[in-house]
N, C-alpha and C positions, 0 to 999 in steps of 0.2 A: 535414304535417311532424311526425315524430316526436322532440321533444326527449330527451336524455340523461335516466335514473334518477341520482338523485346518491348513490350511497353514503356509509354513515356515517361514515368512514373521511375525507371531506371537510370534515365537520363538526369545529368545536373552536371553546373560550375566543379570549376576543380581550382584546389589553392595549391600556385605554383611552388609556396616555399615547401608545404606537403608533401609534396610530387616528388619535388629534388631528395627530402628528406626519405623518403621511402624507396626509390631507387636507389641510394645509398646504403640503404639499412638492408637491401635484397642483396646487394653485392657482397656487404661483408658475412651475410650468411652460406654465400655462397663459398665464400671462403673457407667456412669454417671443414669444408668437403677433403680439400688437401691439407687442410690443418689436422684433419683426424687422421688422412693417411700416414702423414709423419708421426701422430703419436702412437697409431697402431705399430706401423712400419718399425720403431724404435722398440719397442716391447716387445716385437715381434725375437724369432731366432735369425739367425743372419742368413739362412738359407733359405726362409719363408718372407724374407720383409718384400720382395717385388709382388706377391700372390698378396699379401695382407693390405699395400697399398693401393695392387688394380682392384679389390675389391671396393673399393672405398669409390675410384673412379669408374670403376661400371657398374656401382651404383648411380653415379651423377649422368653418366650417358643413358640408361635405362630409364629413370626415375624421370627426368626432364622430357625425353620422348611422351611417355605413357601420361604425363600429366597436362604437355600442351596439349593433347588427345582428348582425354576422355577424364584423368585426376580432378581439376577442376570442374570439370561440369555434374561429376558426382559429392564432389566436397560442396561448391555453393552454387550451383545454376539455380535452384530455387529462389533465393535471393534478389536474383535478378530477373529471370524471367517472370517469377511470381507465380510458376509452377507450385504444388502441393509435394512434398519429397514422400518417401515410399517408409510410410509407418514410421519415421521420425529417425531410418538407419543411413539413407542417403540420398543424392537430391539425383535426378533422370543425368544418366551419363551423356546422351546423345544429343542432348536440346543444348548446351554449346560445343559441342564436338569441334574438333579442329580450334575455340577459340577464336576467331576470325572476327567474327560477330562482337566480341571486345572492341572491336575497332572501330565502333557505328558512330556516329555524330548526327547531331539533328541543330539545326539552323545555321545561321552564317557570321561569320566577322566574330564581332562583337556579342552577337546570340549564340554564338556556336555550344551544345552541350556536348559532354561526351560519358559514356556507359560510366557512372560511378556506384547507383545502387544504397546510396545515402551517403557515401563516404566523399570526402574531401578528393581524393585523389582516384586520376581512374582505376576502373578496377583493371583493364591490364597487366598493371604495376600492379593490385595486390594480388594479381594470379604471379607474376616473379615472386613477388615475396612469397606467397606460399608454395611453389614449386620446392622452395632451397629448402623449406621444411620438409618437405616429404622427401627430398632427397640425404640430408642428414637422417633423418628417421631411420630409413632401411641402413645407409651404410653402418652405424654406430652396431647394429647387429650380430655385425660380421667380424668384431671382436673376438665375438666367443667360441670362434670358427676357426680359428685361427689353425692352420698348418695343416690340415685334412680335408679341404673341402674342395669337389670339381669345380673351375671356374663355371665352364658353364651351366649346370647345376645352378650353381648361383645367382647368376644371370637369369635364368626362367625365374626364381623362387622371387628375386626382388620385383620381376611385373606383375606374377600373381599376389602377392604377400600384398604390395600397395595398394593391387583393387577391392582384391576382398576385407583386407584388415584395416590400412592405413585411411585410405577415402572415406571410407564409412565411419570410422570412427573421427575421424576430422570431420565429418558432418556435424556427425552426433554433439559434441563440444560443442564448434562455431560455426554449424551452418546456419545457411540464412545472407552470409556476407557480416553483416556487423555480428554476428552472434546471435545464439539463445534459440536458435530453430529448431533443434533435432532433441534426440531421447535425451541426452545429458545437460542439455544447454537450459534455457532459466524461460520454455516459453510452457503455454498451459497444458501441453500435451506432454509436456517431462517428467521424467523420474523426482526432480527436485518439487516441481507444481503436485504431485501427488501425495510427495511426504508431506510438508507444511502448508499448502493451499495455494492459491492466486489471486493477485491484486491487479485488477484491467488488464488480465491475460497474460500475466509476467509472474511467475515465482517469488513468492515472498523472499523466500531463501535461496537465493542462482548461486549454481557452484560458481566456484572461483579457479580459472585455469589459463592465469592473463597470458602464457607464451607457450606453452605445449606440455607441462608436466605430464599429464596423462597422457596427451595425443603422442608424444614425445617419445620419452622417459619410460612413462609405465608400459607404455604398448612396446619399445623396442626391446626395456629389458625382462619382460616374462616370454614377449617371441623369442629372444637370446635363449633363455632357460629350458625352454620348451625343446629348441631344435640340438641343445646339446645335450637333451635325455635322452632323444629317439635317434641324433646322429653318432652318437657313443662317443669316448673320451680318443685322445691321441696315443698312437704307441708310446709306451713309456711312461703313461700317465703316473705320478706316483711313484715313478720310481728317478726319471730322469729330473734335473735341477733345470727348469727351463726360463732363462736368467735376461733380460733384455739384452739387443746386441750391439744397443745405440743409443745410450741416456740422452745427450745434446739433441737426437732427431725427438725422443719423447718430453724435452722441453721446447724446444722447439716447436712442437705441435698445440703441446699447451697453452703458449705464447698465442699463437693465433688461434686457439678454440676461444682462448679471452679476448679476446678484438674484434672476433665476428660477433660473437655471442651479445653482443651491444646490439651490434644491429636485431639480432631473434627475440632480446627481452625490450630494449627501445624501440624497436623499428613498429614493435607488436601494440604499441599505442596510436600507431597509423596517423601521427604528428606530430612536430616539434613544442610541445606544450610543457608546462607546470610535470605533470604526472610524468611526462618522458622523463626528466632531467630525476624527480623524486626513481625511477626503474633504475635510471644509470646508477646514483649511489646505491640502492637497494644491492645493486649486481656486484659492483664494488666491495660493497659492504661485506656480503655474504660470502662472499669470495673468499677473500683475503681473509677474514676468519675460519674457512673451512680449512685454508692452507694449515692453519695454528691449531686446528683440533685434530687433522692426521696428523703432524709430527709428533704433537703432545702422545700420541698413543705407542708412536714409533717409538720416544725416548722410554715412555714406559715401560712397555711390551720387549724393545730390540736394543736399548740404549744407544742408539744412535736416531739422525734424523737425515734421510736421505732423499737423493735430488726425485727420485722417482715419487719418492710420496707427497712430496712439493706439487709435482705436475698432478697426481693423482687429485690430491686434495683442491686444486684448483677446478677442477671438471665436477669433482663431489660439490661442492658448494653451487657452481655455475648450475649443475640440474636442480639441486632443493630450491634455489630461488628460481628459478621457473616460471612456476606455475602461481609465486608468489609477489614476485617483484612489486605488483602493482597492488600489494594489499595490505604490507607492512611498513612501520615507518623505520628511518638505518637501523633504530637500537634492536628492534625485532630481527631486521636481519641478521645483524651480529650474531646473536642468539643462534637462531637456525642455523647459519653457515657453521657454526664451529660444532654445534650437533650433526649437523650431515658431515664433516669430514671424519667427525671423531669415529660417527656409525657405521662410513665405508668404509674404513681403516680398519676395523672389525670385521665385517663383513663378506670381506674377502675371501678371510679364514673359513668361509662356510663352505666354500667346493672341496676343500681338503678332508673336512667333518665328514663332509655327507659322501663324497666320492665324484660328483659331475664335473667335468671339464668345463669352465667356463674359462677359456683361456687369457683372456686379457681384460679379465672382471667387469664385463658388462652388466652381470645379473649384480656382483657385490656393489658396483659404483649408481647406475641408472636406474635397475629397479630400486635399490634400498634409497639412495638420497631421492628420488624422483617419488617415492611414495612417502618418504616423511616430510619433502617439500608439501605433496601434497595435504596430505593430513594436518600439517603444521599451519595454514591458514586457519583451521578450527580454533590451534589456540593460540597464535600470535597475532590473527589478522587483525587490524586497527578496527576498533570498534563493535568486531564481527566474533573475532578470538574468542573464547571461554575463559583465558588470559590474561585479556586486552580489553575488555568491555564491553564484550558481548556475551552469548549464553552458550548451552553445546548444541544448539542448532544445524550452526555454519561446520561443529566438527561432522557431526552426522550424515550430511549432504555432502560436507567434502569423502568422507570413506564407505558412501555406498557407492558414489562416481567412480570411484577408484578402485573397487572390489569389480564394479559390473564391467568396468575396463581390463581388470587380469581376468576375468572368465571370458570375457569374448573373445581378445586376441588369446588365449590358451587353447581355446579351442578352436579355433578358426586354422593355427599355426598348425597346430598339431593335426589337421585334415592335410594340408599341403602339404606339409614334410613327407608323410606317409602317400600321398599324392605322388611325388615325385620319387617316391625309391627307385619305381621301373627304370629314372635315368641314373641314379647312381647318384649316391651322395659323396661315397668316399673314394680317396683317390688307392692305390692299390700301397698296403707297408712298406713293399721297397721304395716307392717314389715318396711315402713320406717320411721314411728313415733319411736317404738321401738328397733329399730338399725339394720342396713342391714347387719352388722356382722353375728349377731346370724338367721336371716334369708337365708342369701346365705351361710352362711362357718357354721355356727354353731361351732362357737367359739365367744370369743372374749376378748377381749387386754386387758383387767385390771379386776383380779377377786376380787371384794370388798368385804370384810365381814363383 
């Protein structure tokens, strides 16, 4: 295997307060990994919560493998090495293989540079920070998975799912290192450069996807959709009341899905600047207003307002700002957050309609706020918005990104799923009538006597 030469053109200073700043913003996305185990684990049935959690954390052990590997050097080795990526879907996996090469330095003392790639801090550091992405990505999935599915089954689906779906389309987004490289990103070889033209090789009109809504959001939740059509619904679907078994574990979760999630929509400004601090309220903002838009549905709809739709609505707003954080100002968030809680508070109701198991509303929370986050830059975004003071350009660009985003991971997903039958997706009805715990772990979380 022949690794990339790194030109010196990669090399540069690094600003320490940066550095410290984005090593903390990787951490607490890293967080957000057993944040989601407890609020799956919580939703979960009490005989499925250990199987719903280790899915979450063999996501994190999988995903971090496969991405010091070979993740990063297909999301942005181009970037750095100053390779050409492969027709704009993703950059050569092999040319930083292993990563190691992140580690290079050229002069001494006081000259010393190290691999940043244009950016303030090394790239290293933003290969951690995007590792916890790609590892939330796959785990949030497995929601919708919930109480039927082989562990390991699972385990194979998360290293294939991230090479062929996740990397690539994180190219596509923000390859390059800073952005704008690949088919969706804002350079002249893009989907966006073709709609409205190019000015010195840049997109008049560059989507807008400041923290992962698409990469995210829409990729996780139409793969959710996709493997709970072809992996069929749970015994009992529809007939059994399948009720959380541990509200505290799914606030609790939501708790810290909100304190990492600083780090995934601040950290994603890659510095302690102006704009960071405008993400944080933005995040704030939309938040705490999505919370007000699902109860408002609950008191409608259920006359009451419950803890669970509390935590719901704090993850529905957390995904619509996204993709936006860094493009609205607070009062726009407001707006958006309390539209995406209201929408997912809806939209839940849709597996019941149609009949698909999506068991712990992935498709109703991540797809539906994750695609109105995105769409909602068209007309919230400051200056940009159709809204806000711009025209329907920026909607346009934001919802063909986002359409060409649910066709490739749909059908990319739906090769794999069907891929992997041979090993068995489902586990046998009697081990999931009597709880997939003591069937896949042989354990399980409450010994009664």
């Amino acid at each position: 295997m022949v690794l990339a030469q790194l030109p010196n053109e990669s090399f540069g200073p690094i600003d320490t307060g940066n550095t410290a700043f984005m090593l903390v913003s990787a951490a607490l996305v890293l967080l957000m990994a057993p944040g989601l185990a407890f609020f799956y684990g919580g939703l979960a049935r009490g005989k499925s919560v250990l199987n719903m959690m280790m899915m979450s954390f063999g996501a994190l052990a999988s995903i971090s493998v496969v991405y010091v590997l070979w993740g990063f050097s297909m999301s942005f080795s181009d970037g750095i090495t100053g390779e050409s990526d492969i027709l704009g879907l993703f950059a050569n996996p092999f040319a930083l293989f292993g990563s190691d090469q992140l580690m290079s330095t050229i002069g001494e003392g006081d000259t010393e540079q190290y691999v940043t790639a244009g950016l303030s801090v090394p790239a290293v550091i933003f290969m951690g920070f995007q590792l916890t992405f790609a590892v939330i990505t796959v785990a949030l999935i497995s929601g919708a998975l919930a109480e039927r599915v082989k562990f390991s089954t699972w385990m194979v689906f998360t290293v294939i799912w991230s090479t062929i779906v996740y990397f690539p389309l994180s190219h596509m987004v923000w390859g390059g290192l800073v952005g704008g490289g690949g088919l969706l990103g804002a350079g002249e070889d893009s989907i966006a450069a073709k709609l409205f033209g190019t000015t010195d090789g840049e997109a008049n009109v560059a989507p807008i996807d400041f923290a992962g809504g698409t990469v995210v959001h829409i990729n996780a939740g139409i793969a959710a959709l996709v493997l709970v059509l072809i992996i069929g619904k749970r015994v009992g679907f529809g007939r059994t009341a399948y009720r959380p078994h541990n509200i505290p574990f799914v606030m609790l979760g939501a708790a810290l899905l909100w304190f990492g999630w600083f780090g995934f929509n601040v950290g994603s400004e890659l510095g302690a600047d102006l704009l960071a601090g405008q993400v944080w309220v933005n995040t704030t903002a939309a938040t705490a207003a999505a919370i007000i838009g699902w109860l408002a549905v609950e008191l409608i709809r259920d006359k009451h307002a419950t803890s669970v739709g509390a935590a719901s609505g704090i993850v529905a707003g957390l995904v619509a700002i996204t993709p936006a954080c860094g493009a609205l100002t607070p009062v726009g968030s407001l707006i958006l957050g309390v539209i995406a809680g209201a929408l997912a508070a809806l939209a839940i109701g849709m597996k019941n309609k149609f009949g698909y198991d999506d068991s712990l509303d992935v498709v109703g929370v991540h797809l539906v706020a994750g695609l109105w986050g995105t769409l909602a830059i068209g007309l919230l975004g400051k200056d940009v918005g159709l809204l806000w003071g711009g025209d329907y350009k920026q909607l346009v660009v934001q919802a063909v990104i986002a359409f060409f985003a649910l066709a490739f991971t749909a059908v990319l997903t739906a090769i794999i799923a069907f891929a992997l039958k041979p090993l068995g997706w489902r586990v046998s009805d009697e081990d999931e009538k009597s709880g997939i715990d003591e069937a896949e772990h042989a354990e399980t979380a409450y010994e009664l006597a």
